[in-house]
PyMOL commands that place a pseudoatom at each C-alpha (Angstrom):
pseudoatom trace, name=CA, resn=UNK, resi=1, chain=A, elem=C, hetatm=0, pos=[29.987, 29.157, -62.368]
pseudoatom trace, name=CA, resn=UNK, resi=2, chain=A, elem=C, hetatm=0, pos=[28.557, 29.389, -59.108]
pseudoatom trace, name=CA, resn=UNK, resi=3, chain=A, elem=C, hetatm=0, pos=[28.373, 32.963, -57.057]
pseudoatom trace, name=CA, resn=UNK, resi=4, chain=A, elem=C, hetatm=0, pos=[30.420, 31.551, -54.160]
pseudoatom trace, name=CA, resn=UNK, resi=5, chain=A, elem=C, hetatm=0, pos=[32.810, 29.902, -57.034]
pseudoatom trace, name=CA, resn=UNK, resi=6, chain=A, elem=C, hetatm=0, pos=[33.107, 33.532, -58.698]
pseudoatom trace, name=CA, resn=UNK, resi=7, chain=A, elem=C, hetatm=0, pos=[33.735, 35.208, -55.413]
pseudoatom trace, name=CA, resn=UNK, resi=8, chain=A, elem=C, hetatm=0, pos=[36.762, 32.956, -54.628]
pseudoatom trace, name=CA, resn=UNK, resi=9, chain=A, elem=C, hetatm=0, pos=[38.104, 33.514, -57.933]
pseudoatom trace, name=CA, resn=UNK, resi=10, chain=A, elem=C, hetatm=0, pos=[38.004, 36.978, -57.378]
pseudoatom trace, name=CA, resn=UNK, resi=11, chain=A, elem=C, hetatm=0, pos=[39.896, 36.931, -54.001]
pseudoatom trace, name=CA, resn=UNK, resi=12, chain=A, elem=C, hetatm=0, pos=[42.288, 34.882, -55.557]
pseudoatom trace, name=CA, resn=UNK, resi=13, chain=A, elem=C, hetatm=0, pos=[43.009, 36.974, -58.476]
pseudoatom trace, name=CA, resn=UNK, resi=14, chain=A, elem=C, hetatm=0, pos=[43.031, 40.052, -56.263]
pseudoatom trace, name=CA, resn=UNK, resi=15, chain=A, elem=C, hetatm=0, pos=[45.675, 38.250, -54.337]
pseudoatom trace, name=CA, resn=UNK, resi=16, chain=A, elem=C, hetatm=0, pos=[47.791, 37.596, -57.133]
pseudoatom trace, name=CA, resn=UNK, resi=17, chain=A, elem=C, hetatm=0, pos=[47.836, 40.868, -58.670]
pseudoatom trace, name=CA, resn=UNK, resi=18, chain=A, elem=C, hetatm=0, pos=[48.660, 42.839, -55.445]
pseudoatom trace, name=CA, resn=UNK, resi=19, chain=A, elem=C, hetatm=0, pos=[51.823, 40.337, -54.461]
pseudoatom trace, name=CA, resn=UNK, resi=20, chain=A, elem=C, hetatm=0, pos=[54.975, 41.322, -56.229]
pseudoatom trace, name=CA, resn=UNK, resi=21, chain=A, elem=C, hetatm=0, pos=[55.920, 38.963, -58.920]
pseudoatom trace, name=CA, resn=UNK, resi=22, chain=A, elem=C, hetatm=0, pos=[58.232, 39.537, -62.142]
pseudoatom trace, name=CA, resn=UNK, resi=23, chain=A, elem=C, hetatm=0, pos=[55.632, 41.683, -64.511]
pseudoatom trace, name=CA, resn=UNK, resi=24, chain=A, elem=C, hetatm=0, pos=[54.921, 44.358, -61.044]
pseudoatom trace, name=CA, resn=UNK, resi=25, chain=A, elem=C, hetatm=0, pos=[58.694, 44.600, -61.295]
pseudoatom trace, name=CA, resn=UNK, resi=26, chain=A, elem=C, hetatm=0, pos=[58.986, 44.555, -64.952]
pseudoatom trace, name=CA, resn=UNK, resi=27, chain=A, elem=C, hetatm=0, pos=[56.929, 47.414, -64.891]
pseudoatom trace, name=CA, resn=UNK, resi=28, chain=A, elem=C, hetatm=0, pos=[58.825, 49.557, -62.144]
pseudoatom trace, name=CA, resn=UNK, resi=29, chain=A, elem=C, hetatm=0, pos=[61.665, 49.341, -63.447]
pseudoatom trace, name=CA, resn=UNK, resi=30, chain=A, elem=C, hetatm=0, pos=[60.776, 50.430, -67.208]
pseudoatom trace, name=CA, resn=UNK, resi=31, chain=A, elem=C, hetatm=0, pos=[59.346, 53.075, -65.339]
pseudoatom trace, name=CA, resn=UNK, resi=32, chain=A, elem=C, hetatm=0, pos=[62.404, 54.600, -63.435]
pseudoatom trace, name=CA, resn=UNK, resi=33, chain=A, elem=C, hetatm=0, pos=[63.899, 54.068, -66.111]
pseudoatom trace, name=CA, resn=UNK, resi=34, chain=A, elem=C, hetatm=0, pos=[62.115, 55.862, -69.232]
pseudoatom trace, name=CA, resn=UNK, resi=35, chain=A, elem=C, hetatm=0, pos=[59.142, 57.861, -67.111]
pseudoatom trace, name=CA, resn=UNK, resi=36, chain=A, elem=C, hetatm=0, pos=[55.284, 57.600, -66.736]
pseudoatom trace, name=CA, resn=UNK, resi=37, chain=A, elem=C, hetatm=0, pos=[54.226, 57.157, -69.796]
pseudoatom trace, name=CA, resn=UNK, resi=38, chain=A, elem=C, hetatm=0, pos=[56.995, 54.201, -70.532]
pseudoatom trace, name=CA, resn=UNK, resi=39, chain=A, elem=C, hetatm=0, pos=[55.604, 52.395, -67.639]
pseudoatom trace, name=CA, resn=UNK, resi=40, chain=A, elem=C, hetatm=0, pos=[52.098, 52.847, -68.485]
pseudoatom trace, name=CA, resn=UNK, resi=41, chain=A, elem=C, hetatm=0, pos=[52.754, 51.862, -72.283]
pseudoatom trace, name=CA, resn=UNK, resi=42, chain=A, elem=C, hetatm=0, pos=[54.751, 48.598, -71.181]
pseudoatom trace, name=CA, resn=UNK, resi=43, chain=A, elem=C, hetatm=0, pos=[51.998, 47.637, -68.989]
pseudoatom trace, name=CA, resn=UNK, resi=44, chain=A, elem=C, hetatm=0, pos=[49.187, 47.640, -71.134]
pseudoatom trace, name=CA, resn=UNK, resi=45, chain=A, elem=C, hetatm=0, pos=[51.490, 46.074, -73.702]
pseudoatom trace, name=CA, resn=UNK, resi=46, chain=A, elem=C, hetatm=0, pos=[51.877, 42.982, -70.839]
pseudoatom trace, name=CA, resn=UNK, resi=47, chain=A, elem=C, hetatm=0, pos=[47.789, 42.779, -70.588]
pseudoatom trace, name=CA, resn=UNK, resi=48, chain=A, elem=C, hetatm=0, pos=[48.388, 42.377, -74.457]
pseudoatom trace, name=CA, resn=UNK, resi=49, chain=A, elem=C, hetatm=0, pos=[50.877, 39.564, -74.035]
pseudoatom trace, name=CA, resn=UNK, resi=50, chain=A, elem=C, hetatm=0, pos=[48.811, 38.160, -71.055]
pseudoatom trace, name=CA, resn=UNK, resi=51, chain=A, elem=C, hetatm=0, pos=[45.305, 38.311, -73.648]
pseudoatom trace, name=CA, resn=UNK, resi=52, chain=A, elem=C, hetatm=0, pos=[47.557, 35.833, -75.773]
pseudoatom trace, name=CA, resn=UNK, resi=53, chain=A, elem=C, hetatm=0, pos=[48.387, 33.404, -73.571]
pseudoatom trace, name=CA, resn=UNK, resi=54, chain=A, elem=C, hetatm=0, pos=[44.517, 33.765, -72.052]
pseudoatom trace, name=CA, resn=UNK, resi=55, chain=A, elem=C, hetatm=0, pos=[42.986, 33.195, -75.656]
pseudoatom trace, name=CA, resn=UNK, resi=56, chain=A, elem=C, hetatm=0, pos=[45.967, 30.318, -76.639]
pseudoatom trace, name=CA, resn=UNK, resi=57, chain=A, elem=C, hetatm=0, pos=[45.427, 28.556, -73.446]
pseudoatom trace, name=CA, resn=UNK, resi=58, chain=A, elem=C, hetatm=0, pos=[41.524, 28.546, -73.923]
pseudoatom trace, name=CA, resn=UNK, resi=59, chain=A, elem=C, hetatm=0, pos=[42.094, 26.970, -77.961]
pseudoatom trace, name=CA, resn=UNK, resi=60, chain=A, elem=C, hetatm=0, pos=[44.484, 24.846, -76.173]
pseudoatom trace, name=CA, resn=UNK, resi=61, chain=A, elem=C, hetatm=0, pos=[47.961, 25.987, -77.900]
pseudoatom trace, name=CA, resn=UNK, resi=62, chain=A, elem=C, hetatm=0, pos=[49.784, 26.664, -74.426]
pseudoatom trace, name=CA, resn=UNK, resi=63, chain=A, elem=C, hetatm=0, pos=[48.575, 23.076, -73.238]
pseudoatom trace, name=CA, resn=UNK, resi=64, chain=A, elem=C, hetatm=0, pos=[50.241, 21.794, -76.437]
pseudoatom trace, name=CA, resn=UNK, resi=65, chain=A, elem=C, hetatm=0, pos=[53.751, 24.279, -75.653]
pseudoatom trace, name=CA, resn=UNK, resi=66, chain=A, elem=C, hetatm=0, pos=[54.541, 23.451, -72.168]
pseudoatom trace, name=CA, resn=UNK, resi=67, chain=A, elem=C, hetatm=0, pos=[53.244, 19.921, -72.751]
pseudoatom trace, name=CA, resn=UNK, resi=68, chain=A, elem=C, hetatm=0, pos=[56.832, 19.706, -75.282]
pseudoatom trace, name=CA, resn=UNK, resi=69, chain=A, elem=C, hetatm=0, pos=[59.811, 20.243, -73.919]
pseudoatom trace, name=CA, resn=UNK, resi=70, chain=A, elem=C, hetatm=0, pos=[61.470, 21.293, -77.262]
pseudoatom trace, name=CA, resn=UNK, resi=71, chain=A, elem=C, hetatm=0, pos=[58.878, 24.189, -78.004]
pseudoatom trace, name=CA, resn=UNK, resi=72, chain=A, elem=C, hetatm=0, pos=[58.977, 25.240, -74.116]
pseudoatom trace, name=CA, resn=UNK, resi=73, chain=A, elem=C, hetatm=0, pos=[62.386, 25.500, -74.061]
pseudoatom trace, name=CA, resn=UNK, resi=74, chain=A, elem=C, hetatm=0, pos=[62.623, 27.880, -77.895]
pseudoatom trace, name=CA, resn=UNK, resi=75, chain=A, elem=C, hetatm=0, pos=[59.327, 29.624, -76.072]
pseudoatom trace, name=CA, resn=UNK, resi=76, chain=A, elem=C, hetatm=0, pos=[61.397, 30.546, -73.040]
pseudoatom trace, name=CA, resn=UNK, resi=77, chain=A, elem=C, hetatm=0, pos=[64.971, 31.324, -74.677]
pseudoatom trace, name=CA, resn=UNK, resi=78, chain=A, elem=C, hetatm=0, pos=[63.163, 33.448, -76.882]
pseudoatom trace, name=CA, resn=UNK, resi=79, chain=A, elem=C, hetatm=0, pos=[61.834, 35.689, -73.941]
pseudoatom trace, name=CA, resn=UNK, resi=80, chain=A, elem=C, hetatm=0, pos=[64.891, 35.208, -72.051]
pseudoatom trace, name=CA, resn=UNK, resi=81, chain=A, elem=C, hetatm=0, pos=[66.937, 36.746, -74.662]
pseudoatom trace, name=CA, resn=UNK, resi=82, chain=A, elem=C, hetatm=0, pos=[64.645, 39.426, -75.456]
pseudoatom trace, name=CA, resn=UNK, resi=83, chain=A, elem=C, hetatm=0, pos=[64.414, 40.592, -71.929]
pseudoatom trace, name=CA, resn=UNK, resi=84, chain=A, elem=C, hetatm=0, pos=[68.400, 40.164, -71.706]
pseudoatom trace, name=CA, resn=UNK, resi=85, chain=A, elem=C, hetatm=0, pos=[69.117, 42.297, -74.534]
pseudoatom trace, name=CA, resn=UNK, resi=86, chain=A, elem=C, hetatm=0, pos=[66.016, 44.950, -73.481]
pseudoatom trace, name=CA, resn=UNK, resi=87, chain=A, elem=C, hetatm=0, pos=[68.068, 44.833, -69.933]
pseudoatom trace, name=CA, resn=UNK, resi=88, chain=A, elem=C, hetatm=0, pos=[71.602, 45.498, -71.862]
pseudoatom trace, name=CA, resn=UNK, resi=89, chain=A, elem=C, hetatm=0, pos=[70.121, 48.424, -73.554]
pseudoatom trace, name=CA, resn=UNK, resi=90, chain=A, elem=C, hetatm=0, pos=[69.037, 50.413, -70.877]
pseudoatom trace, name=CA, resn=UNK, resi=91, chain=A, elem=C, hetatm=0, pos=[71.621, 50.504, -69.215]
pseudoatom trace, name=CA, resn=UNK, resi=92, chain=A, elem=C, hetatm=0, pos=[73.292, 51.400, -71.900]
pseudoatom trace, name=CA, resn=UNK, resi=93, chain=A, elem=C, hetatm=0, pos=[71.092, 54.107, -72.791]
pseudoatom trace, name=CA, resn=UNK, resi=94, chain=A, elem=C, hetatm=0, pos=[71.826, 55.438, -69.131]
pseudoatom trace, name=CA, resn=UNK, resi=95, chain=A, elem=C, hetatm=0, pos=[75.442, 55.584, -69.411]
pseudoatom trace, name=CA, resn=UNK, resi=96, chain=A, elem=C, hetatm=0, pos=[75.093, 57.596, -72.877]
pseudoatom trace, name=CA, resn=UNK, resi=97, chain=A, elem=C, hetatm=0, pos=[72.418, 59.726, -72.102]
pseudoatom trace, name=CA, resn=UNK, resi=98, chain=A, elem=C, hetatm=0, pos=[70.177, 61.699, -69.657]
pseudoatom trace, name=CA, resn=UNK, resi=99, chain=A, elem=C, hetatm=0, pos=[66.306, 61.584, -70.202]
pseudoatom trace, name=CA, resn=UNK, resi=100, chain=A, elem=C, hetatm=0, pos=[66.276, 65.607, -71.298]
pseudoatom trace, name=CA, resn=UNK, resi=101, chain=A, elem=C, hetatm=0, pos=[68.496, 64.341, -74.130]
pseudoatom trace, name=CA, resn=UNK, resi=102, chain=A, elem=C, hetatm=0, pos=[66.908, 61.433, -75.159]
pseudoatom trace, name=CA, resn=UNK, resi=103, chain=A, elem=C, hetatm=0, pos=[66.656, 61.863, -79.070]
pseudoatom trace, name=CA, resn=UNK, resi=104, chain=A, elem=C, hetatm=0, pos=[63.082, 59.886, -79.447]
pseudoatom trace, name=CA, resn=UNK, resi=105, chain=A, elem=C, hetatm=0, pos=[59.613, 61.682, -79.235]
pseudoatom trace, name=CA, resn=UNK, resi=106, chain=A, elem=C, hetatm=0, pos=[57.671, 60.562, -76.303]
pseudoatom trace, name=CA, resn=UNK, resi=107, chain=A, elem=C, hetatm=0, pos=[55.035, 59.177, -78.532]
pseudoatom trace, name=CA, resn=UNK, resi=108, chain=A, elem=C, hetatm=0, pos=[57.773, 56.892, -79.989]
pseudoatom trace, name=CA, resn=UNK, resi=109, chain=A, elem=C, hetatm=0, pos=[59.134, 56.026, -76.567]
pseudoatom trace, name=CA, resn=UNK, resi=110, chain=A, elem=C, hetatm=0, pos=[55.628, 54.946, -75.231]
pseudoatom trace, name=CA, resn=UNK, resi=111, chain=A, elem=C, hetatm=0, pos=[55.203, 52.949, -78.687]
pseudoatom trace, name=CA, resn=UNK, resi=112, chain=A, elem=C, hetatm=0, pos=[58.197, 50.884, -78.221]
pseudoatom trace, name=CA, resn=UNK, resi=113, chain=A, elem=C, hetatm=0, pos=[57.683, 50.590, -74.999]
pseudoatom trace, name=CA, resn=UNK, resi=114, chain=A, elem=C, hetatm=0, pos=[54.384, 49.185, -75.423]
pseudoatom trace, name=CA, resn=UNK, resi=115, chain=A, elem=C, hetatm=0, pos=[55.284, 46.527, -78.460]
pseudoatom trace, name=CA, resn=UNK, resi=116, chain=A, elem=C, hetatm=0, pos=[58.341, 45.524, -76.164]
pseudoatom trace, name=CA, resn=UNK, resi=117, chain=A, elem=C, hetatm=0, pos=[56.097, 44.825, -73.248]
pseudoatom trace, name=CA, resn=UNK, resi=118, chain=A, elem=C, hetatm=0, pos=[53.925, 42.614, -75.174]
pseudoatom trace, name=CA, resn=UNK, resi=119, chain=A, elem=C, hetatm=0, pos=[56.814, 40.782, -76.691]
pseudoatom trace, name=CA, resn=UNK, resi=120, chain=A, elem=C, hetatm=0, pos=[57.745, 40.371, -73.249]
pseudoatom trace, name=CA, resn=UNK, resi=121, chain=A, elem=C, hetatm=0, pos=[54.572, 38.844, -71.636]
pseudoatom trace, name=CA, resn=UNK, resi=122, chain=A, elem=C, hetatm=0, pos=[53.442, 37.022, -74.560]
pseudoatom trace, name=CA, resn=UNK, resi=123, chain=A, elem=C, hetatm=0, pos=[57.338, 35.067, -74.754]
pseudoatom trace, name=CA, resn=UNK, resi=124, chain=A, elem=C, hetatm=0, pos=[57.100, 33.868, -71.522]
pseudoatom trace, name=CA, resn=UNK, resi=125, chain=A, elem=C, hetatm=0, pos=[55.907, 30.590, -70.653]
pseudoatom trace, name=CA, resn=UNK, resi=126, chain=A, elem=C, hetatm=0, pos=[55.563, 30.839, -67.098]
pseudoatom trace, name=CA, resn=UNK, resi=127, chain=A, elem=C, hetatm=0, pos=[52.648, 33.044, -67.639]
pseudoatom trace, name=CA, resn=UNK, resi=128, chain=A, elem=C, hetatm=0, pos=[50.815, 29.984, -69.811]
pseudoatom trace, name=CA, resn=UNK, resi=129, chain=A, elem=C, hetatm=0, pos=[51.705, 27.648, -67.058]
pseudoatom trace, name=CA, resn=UNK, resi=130, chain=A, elem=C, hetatm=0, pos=[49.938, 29.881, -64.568]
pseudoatom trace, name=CA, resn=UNK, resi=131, chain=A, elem=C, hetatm=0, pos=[46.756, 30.422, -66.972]
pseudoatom trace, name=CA, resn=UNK, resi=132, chain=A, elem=C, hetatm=0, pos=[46.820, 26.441, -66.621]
pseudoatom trace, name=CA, resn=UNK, resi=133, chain=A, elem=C, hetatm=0, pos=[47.191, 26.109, -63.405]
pseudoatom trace, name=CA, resn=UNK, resi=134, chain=A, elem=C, hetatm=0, pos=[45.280, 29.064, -61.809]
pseudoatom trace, name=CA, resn=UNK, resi=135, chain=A, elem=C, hetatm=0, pos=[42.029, 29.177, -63.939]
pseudoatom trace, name=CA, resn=UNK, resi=136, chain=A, elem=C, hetatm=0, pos=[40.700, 25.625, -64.686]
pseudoatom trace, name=CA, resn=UNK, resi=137, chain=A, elem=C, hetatm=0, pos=[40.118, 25.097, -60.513]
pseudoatom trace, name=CA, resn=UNK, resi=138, chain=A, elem=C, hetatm=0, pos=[37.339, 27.948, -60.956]
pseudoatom trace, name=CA, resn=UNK, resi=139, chain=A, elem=C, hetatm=0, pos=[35.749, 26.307, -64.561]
pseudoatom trace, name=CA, resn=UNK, resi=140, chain=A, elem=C, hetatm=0, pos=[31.889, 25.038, -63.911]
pseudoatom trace, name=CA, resn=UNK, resi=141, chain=A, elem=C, hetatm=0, pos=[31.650, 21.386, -65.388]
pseudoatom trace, name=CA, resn=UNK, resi=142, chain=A, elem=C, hetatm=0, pos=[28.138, 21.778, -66.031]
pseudoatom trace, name=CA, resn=UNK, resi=143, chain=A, elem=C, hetatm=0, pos=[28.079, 25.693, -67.414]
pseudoatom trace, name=CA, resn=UNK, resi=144, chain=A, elem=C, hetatm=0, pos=[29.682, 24.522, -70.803]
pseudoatom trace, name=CA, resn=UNK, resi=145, chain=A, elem=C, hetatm=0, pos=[31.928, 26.150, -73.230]
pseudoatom trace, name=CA, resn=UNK, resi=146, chain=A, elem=C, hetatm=0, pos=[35.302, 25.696, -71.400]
pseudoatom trace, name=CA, resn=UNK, resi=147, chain=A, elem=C, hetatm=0, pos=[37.252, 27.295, -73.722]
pseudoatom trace, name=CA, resn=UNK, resi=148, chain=A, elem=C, hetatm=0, pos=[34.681, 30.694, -72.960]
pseudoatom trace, name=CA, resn=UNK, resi=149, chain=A, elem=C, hetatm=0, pos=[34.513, 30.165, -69.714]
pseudoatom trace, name=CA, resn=UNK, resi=150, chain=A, elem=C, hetatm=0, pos=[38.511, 30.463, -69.435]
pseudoatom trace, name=CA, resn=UNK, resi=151, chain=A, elem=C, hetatm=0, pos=[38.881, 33.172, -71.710]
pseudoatom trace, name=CA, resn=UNK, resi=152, chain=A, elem=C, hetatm=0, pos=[36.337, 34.879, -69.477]
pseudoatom trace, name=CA, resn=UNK, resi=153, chain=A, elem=C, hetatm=0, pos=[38.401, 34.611, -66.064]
pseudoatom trace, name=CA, resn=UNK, resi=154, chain=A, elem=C, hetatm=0, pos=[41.626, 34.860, -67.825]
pseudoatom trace, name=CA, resn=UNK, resi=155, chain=A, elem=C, hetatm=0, pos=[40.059, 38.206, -69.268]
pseudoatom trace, name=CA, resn=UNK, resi=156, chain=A, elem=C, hetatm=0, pos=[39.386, 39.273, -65.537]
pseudoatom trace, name=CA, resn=UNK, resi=157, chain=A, elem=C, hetatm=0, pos=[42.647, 38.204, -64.206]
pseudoatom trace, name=CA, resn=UNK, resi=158, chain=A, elem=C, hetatm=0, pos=[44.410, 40.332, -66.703]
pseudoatom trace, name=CA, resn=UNK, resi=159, chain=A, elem=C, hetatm=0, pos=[42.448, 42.831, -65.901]
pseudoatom trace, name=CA, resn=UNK, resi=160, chain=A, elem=C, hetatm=0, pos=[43.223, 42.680, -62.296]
pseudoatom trace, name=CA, resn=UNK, resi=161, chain=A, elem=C, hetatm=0, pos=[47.314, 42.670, -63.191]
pseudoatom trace, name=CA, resn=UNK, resi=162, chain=A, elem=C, hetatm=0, pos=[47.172, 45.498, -65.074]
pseudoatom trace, name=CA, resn=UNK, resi=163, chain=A, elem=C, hetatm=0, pos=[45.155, 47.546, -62.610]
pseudoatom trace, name=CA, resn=UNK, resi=164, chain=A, elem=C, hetatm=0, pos=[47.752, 46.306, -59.850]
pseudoatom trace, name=CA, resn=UNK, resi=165, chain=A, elem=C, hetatm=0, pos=[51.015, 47.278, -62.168]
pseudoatom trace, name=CA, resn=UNK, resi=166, chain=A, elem=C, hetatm=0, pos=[49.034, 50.752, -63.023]
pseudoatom trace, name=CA, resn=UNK, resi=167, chain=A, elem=C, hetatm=0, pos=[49.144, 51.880, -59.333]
pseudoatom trace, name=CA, resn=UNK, resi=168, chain=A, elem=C, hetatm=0, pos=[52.940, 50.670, -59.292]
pseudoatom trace, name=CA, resn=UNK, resi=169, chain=A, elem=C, hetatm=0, pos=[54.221, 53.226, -62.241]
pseudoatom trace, name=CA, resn=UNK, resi=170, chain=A, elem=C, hetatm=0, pos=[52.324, 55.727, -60.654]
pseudoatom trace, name=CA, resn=UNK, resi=171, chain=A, elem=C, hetatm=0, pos=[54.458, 55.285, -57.473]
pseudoatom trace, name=CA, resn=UNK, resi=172, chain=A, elem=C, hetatm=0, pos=[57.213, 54.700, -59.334]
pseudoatom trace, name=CA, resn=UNK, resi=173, chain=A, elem=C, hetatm=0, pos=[56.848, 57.674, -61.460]
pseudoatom trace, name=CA, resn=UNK, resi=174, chain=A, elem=C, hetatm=0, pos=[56.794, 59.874, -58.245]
pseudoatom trace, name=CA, resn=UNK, resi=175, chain=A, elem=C, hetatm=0, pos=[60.291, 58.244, -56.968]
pseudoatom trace, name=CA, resn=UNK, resi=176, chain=A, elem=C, hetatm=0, pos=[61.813, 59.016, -60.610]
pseudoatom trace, name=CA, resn=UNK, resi=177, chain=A, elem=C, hetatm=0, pos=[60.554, 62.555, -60.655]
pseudoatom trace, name=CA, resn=UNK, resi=178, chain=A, elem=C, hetatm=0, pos=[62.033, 63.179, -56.884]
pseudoatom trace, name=CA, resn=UNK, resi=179, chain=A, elem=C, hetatm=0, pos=[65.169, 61.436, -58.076]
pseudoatom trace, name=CA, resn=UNK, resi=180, chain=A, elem=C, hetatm=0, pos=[65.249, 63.724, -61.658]
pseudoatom trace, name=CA, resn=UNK, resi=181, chain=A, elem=C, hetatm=0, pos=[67.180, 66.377, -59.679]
pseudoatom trace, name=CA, resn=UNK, resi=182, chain=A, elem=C, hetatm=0, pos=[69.653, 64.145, -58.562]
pseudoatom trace, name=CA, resn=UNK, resi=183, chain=A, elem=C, hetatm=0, pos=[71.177, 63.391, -62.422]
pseudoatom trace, name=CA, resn=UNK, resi=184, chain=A, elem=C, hetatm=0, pos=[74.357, 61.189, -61.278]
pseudoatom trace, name=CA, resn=UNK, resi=185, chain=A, elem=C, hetatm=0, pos=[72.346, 59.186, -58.722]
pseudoatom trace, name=CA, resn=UNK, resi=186, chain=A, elem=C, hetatm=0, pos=[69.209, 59.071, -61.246]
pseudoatom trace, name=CA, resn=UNK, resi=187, chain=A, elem=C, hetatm=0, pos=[71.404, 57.946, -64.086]
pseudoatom trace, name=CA, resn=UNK, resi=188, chain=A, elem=C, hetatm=0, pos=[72.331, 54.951, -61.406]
pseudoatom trace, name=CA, resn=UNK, resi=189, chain=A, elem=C, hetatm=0, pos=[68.942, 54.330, -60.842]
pseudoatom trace, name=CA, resn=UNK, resi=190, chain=A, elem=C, hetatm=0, pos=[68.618, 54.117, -64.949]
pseudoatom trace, name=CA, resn=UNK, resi=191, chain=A, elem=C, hetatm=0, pos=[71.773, 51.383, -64.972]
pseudoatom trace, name=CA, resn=UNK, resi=192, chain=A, elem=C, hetatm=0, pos=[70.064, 49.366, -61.933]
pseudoatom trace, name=CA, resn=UNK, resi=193, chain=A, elem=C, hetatm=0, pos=[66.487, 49.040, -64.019]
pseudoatom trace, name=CA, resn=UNK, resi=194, chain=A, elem=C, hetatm=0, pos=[68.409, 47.519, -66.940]
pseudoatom trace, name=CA, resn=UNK, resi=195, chain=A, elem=C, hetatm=0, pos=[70.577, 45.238, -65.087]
pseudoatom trace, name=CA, resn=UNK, resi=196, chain=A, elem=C, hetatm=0, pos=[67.038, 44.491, -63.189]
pseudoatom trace, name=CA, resn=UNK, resi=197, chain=A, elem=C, hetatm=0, pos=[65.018, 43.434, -66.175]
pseudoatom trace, name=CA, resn=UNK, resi=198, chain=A, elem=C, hetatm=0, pos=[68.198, 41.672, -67.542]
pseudoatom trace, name=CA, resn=UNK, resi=199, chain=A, elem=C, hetatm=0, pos=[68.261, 39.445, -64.225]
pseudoatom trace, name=CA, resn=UNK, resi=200, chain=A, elem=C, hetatm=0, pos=[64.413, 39.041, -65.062]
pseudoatom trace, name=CA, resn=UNK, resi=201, chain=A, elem=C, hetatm=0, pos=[65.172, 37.651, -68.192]
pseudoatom trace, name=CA, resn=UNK, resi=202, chain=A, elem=C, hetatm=0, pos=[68.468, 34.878, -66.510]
pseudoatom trace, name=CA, resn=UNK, resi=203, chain=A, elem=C, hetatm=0, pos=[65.645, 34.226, -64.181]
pseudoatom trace, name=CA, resn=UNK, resi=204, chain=A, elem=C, hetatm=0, pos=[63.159, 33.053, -67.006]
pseudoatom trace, name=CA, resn=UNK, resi=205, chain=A, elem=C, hetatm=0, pos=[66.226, 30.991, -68.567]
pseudoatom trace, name=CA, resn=UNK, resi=206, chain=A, elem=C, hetatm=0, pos=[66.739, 29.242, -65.622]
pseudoatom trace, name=CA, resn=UNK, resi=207, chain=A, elem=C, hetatm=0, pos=[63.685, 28.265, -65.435]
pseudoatom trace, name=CA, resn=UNK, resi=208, chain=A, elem=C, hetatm=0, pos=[61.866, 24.844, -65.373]
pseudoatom trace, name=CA, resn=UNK, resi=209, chain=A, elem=C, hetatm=0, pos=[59.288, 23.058, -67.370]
pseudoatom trace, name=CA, resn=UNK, resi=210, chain=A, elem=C, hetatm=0, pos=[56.183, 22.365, -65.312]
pseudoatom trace, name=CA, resn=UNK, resi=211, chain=A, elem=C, hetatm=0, pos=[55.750, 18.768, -64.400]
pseudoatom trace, name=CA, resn=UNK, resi=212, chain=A, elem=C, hetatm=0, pos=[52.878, 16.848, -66.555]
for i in range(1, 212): cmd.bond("trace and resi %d" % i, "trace and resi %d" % (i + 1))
show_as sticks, trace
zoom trace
């Protein structure tokens, strides 16, 4: 790859990390709703689920997905559900309970946290239609080894995401702290991040297969 060819990849993926899309949100809202470190764990377990469909799409496996409409479709039910029932559950959790009297360790909060962010990323098809899309315009024809070379910009993209949701949970975390002392309108807050990532997940349902 050319230096002028890197550069613009760089601007690009810079771009695309600082707009708001569905994982900056994703992130937010698991933040508000279980704290800083529930927001930091589900957004390194979204660079997880983004590394997957980086390293599938360079073998070729997400070509092979979104190029079938029957595994596309089970690919992106699967996450829909899974982000339906991860929306349902929060805001159940807020009705129930308030964060002081949350019964799991904060260790096992940022665990699950992380696994379910990874689940997340790595069930949703969208994100191996962008890796498609996005990252084969920047490949050099004569540096060889595609499959490296995509794995290598995918890497960075992810990279630049995950910075990008990292400074979001940090301002999120300082909105949930201010609104801590508030306990009815913070328990609100709680319900509106689970019906949030349940819309993400009708959202991803709804959603089309990429035309061939």
């Amino acid at each position: 790859m050319t230096g002028t060819n890197f550069t613009l990849f760089l601007l690009a993926a810079l771009i695309i990390a600082i707009v708001p899309g569905p994982g900056i949100f994703y992130v937010a809202a698991r933040t508000l709703s279980g704290g800083s470190k529930a927001g930091i764990a589900s957004t390194f377990g979204t660079a997880l689920g983004g590394l997957v469909h980086v390293i599938a799409g360079g073998l070729g496996v997400s070509a092979i997905i979104l190029a079938s409409a029957e595994l596309f479709t089970a690919v992106k039910f699967a996450g829909a559900l899974y982000l339906i029932w991860l929306g349902v559950a929060t805001f159940y959790d807020a009705r129930t309970s308030l964060p002081h009297q949350d019964a799991l360790a904060p260790a096992t909060r940022a665990t699950r946290a992380f696994r379910e962010g990874g689940l997340v990323e790595a069930l949703n098809p969208k994100t191996a239609a962008f890796f498609l899309a996005f990252i084969p315009q920047f490949l050099d024809p004569a540096g060889g080894a595609p499959a490296l070379q995509f794995m290598a910009l995918g890497l960075i993209s992810v990279t630049s995401n995950t910075t990008a949701d990292l400074i979001v949970v940090m301002i999120a975390s300082r909105a949930r702290a201010g609104l801590s002392r508030r306990p009815r309108l913070f328990q609100r807050l709680r319900q509106g991040s689970g019906l949030f990532i349940a819309g993400l997940g009708i959202s991803l349902a709804l959603a089309r297969r990429p035309a061939s």
